[in-house]
C-alpha positions as CSV (number, residue, x, y, z in Angstrom):
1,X,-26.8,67.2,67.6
2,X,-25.2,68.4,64.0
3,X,-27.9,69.4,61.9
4,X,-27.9,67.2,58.8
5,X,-25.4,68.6,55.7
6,X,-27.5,67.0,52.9
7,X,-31.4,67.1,52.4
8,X,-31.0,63.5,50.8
9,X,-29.4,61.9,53.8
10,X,-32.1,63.9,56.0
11,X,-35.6,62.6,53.5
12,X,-33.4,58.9,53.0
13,X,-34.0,58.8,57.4
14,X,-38.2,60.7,57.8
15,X,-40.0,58.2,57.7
16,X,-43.8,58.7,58.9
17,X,-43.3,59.1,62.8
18,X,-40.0,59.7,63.0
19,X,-37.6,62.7,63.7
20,X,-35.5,63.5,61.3
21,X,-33.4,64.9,64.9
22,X,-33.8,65.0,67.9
23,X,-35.2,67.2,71.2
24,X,-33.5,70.4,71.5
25,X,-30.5,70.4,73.9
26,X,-29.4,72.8,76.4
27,X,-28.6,76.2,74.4
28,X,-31.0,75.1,71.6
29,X,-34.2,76.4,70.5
30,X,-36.4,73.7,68.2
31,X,-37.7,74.2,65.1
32,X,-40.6,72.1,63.5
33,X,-41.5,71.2,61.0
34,X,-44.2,69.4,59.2
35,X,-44.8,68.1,55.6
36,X,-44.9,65.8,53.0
37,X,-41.3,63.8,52.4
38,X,-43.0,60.7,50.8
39,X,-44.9,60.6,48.2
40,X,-46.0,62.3,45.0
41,X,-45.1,65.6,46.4
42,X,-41.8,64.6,48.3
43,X,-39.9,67.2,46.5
44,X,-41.7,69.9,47.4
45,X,-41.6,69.1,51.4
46,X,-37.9,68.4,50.6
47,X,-37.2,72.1,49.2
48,X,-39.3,73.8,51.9
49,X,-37.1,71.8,54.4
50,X,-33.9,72.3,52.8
51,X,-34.3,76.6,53.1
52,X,-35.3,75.9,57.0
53,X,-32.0,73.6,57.4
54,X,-29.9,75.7,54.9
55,X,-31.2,78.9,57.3
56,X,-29.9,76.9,60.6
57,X,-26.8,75.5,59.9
58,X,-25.7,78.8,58.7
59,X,-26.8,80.8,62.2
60,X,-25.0,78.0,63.6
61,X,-22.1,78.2,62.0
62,X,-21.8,81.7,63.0
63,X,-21.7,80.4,66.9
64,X,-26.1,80.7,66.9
65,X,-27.3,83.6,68.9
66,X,-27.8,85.7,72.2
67,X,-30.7,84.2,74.2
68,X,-31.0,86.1,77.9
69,X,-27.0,86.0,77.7
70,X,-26.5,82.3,76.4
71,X,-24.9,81.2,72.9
72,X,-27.8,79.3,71.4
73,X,-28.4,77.1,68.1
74,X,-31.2,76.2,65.9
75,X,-32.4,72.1,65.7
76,X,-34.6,71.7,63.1
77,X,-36.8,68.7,63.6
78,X,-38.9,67.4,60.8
79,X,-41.9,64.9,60.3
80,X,-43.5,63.4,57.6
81,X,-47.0,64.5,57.4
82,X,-47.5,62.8,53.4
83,X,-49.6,66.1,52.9
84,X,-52.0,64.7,54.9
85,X,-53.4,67.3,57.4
86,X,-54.8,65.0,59.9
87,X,-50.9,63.6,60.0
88,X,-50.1,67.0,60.3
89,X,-51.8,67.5,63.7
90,X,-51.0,64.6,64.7
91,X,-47.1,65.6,63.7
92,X,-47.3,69.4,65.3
93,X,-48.8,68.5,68.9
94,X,-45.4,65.9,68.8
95,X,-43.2,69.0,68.0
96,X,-44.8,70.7,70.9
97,X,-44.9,67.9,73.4
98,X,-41.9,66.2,73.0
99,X,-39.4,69.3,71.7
100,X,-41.1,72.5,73.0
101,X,-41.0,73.9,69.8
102,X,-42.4,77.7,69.9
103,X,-42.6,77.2,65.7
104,X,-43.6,74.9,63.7
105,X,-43.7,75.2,59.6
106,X,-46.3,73.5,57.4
107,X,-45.8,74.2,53.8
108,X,-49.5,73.1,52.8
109,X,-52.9,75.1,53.7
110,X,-54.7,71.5,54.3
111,X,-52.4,71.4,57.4
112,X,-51.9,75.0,58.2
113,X,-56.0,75.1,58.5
114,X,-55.8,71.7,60.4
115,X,-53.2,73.1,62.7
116,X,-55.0,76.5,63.5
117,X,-57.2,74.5,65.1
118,X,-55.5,74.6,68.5
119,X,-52.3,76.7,67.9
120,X,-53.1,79.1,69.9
121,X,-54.4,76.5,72.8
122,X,-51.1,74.9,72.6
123,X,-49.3,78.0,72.1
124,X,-47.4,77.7,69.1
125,X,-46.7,80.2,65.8
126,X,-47.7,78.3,62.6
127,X,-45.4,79.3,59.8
128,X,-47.5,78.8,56.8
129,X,-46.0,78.7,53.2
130,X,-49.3,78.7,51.2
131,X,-50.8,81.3,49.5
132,X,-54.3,80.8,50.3
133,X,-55.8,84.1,51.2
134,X,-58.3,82.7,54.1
135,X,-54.9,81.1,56.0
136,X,-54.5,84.9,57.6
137,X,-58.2,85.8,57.0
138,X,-59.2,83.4,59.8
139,X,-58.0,85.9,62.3
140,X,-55.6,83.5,64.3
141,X,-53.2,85.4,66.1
142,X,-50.0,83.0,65.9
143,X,-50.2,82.8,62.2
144,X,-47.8,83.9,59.3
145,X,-48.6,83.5,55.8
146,X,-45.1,83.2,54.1
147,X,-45.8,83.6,50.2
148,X,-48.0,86.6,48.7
149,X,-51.8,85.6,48.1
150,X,-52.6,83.6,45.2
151,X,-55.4,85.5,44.3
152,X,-53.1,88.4,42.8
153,X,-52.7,86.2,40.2
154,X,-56.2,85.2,39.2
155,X,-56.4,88.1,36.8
156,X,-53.1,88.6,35.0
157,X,-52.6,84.6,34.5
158,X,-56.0,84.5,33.0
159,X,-55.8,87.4,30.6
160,X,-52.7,86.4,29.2
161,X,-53.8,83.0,28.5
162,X,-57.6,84.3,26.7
163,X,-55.4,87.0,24.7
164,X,-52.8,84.7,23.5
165,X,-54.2,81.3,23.2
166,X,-58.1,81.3,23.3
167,X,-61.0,80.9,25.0
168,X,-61.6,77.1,25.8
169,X,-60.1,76.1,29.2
170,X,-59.3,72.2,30.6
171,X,-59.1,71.8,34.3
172,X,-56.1,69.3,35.0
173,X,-55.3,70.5,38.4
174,X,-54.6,68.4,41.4
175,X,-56.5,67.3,44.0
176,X,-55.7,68.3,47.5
177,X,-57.1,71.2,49.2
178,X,-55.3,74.3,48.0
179,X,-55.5,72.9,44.8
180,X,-59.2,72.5,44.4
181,X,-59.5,76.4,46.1
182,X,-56.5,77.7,42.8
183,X,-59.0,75.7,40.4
184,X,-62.1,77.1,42.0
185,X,-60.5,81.0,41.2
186,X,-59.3,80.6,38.2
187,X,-62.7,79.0,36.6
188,X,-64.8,81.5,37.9
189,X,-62.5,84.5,36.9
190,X,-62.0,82.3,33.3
191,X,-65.6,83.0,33.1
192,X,-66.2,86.1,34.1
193,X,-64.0,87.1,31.6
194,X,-66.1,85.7,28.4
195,X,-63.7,82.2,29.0
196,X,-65.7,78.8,28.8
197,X,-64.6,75.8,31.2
198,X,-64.8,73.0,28.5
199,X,-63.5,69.8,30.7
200,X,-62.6,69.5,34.2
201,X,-60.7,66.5,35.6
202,X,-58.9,66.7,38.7
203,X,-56.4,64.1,39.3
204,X,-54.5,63.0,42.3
205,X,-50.6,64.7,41.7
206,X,-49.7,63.0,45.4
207,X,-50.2,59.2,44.4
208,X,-49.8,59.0,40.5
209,X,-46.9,59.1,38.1
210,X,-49.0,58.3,35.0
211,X,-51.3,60.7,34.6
212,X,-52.3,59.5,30.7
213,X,-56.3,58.4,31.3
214,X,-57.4,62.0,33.5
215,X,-55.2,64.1,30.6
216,X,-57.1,62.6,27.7
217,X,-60.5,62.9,29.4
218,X,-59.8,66.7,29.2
219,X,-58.1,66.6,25.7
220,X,-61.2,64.8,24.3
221,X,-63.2,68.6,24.5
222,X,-59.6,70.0,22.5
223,X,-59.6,72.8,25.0
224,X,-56.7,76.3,24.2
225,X,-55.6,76.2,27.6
226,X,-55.1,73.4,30.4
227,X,-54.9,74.6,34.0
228,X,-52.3,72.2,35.1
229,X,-50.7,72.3,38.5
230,X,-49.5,70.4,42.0
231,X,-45.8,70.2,43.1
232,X,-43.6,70.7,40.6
233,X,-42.8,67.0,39.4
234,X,-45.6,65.8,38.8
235,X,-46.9,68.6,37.1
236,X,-44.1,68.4,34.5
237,X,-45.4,64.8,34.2
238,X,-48.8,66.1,32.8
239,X,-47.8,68.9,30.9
240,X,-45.3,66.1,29.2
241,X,-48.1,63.7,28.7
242,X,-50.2,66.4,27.3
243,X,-47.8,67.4,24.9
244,X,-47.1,63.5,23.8
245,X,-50.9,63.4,23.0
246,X,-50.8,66.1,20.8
247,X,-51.8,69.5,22.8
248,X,-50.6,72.7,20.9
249,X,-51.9,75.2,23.5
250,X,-51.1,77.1,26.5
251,X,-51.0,76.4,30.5
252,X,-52.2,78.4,33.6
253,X,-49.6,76.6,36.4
254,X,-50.6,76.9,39.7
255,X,-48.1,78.6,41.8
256,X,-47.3,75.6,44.0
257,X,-45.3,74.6,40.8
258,X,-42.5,76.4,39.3
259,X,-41.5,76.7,35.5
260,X,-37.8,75.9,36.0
261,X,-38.5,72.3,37.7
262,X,-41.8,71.4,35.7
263,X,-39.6,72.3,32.7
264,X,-37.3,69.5,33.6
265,X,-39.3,67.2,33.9
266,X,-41.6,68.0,30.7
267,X,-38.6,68.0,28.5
268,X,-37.6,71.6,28.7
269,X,-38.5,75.1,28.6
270,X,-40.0,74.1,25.0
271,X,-42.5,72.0,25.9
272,X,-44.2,74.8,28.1
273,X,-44.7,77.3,25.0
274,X,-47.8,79.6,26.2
275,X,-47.4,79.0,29.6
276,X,-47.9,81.7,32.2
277,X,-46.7,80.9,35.9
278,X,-44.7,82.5,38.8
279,X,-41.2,83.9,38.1
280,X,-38.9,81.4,39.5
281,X,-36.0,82.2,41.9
282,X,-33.4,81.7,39.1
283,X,-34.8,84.9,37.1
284,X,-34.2,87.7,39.6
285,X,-30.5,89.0,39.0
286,X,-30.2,90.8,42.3
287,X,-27.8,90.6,44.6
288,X,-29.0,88.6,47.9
289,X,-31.2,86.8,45.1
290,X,-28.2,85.4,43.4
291,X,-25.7,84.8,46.3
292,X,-28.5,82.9,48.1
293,X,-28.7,80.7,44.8
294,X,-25.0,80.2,44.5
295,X,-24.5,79.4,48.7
296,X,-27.6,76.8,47.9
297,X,-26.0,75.3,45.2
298,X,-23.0,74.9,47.0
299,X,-24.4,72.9,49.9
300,X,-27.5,70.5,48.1
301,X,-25.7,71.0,44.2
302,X,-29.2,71.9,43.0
303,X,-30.8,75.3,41.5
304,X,-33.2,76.2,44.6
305,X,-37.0,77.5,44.3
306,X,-39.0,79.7,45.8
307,X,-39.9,77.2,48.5
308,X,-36.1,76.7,50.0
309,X,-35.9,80.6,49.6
310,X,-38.7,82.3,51.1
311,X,-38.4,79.2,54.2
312,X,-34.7,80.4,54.5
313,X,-35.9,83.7,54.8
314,X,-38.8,83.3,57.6
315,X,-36.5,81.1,59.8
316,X,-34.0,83.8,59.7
317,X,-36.3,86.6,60.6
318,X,-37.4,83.8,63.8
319,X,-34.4,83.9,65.2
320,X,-33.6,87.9,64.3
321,X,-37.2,88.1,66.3
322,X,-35.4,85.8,69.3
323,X,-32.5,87.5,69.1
324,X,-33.9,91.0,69.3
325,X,-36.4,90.0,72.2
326,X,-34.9,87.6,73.9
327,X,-37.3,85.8,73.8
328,X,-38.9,82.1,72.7
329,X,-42.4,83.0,73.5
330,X,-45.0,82.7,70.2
331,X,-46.7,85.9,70.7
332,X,-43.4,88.2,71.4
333,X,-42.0,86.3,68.0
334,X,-44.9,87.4,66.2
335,X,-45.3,91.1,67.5
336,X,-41.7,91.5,66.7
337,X,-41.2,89.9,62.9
338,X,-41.6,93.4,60.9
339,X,-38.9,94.9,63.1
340,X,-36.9,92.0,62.6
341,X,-37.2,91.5,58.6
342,X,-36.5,95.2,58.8
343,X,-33.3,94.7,60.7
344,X,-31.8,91.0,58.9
345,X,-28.8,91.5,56.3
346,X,-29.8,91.8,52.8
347,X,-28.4,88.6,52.0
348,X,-30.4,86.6,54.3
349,X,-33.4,88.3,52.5
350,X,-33.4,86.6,48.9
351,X,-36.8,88.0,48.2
352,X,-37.7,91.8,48.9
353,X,-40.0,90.9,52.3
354,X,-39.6,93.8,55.2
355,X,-42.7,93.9,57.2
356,X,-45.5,91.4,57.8
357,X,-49.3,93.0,57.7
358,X,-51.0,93.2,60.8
359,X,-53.2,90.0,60.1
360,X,-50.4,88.0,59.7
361,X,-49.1,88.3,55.9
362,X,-45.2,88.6,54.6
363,X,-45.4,91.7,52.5
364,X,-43.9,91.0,48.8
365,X,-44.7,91.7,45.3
366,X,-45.7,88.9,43.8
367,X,-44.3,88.4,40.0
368,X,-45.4,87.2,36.6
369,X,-43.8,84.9,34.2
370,X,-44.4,83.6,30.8
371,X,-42.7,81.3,28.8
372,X,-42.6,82.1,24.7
373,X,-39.7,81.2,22.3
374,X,-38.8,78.1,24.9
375,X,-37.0,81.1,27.1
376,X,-39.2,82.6,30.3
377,X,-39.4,86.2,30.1
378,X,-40.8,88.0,33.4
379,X,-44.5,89.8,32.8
380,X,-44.9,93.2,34.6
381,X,-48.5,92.3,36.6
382,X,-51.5,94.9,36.1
């Protein structure tokens, strides 16, 4: 089975149910994954995806790998879960029953936490791209947190935004689970810090393209700063309707969301004056940083996000783990990750990840970016 070329043709065929390909063949090892490719947040389960097929049609390409002395590929097969987590489930004991696959990938902690449930029963590695600190705090021993922590960022991203735009925050974050937990940090740090919460209306990013009655419920108390944040699109679509009503001041954008894409949906980089957010792929100027981008662009002729990269990353150090083990058991996968990132080419390494901590965690820096002047300009984090 060829592994899709383009994401579109892959998200134009998920529907909810169905494999976007199907069971692995003889000399292939399946891949799941699970995650939203309908829906208000479609674009973010299609970038995740597109760094997992990106990852596997490359290893393929280069004639797969050695597993016990056999030439084997990668079949990614994806599910629509419409960041739901009970769908999620639902979609991850499929991928085991029906494909055998030893991973699975969830790019939401609703599902991640809904999967944990009986990974280890069903013997399976979850593959988690959140950054919810409790997803490897749970203790589960066939889990791997992808992104750094979120709560690294509760302190610098609040700072800036008292010290350069004031003390009156609005809460205009989404609704779904890792949502609510960001919104729950950053109010009480906003607090803690002399900071006073003057509106809160969380609004469903997953369902809703017209965000203009939740934004001017927390306009009416005129707040500084508006948190602000859900996949990237629709979050642009707030920020924009915020700025059409009038608001002058900053954002705190959750790091689901990424300043390049909300920026182009907003209007650009202008309209996000006084924001503080996560460095996006684009800004880093090294070497594996920029070749990934530029092989990306190639292949889906878009500028990828974190989301395609650090998932292109993990599913490579998989199959280095495979490779170097020979073996597609969950629990030998896990044990041998750090030795594997360790191992993997530079350029298959896009972000500066080389060891995973013993609960579970891909060790990275995570980086700060600001946006001032309509240009984004990378923040050394305290």
């Amino acid at each position: 089975m060829k592994i899709v070329k383009k994401l579109g043709q892959a998200v134009a065929t998920a529907t909810l149910g169905m494999t976007i390909a199907t069971g692995a063949l003889a000399g292939e090892v399946t891949i799941g994954f699970t995650g939203p490719l309908s829906g208000g947040a479609a674009l973010y389960g299609e970038n995740t995806l597109s760094g997992l097929r990106m990852a596997a049609d490359e290893i393929n390409a280069a004639g797969g790998f050695d597993l016990n002395g056999e030439k084997t590929t990668i079949n990614v097969v994806a599910l629509d879960d419409r960041y739901s987590p009970a769908q999620a489930a639902t979609n991850a004991k499929r991928l085991k029953q029906e494909n055998n696959a030893p991973v699975i990938f969830v790019p939401h902690s609703g599902g991640v936490f809904a999967l944990q449930e009986f990974n280890v029963k069903d013997d399976f590695l979850v593959m988690a791209y959140t950054s919810v600190p409790t997803v490897t705090k749970k203790g589960n021993p066939l889990t791997v947190r992808i992104p750094p922590t979120f709560d690294s960022y509760m302190d610098p991203f609040t700072s800036y935004a008292l010290e350069h735009e004031g003390k009156k925050l609005g809460m205009a974050g989404a609704t779904h689970e890792y949502a609510k937990i960001w919104a729950s940090m950053i109010k009480k740090e906003w607090l803690a810090k002399g900071g006073e919460v003057v509106s809160e209306n969380p609004m469903d990013y997953n369902k809703s393209a017209d965000f203009f009655t939740g934004v001017s419920r927390v306009l009416a108390e005129k707040p500084d700063v508006m948190f602000v944040g859900g996949a990237s699109e629709p979050t642009g679509l707030v920020v924009q309707q915020a700025r059409q009503m009038g608001f002058e001041g900053g954002f705190i954008i959750m790091d689901q969301a990424k300043i390049d894409e909300v920026s182009k949906v907003a209007g650009g980089l202008d309209m996000l004056n006084g924001a503080v957010g996560v460095v996006p792929l684009s800004a880093f100027q090294d070497e594996a940083a920029q070749s990934f981008i530029k092989r990306y662009q190639e292949k889906f002729d878009r500028t990828p996000g974190s989301e395609a990269a650090y998932n292109y990353l993990a599913l490579n150090a998989i199959v280095t783990a495979m490779d170097e083990t020979e073996s597609t058991d969950p629990k030998t996968i896990r044990a041998a990750l750090g030795d594997a990132l360790k191992s993997m080419p530079a350029m298959k390494r896009p972000y500066d990840v080389t060891d995973v901590t013993e609960d579970g965690g891909f060790v990275s820096t995570p980086d700060m970016a600001v946006v001032e002047d309509g240009k984004i300009k990378m923040v050394p984090m305290q």
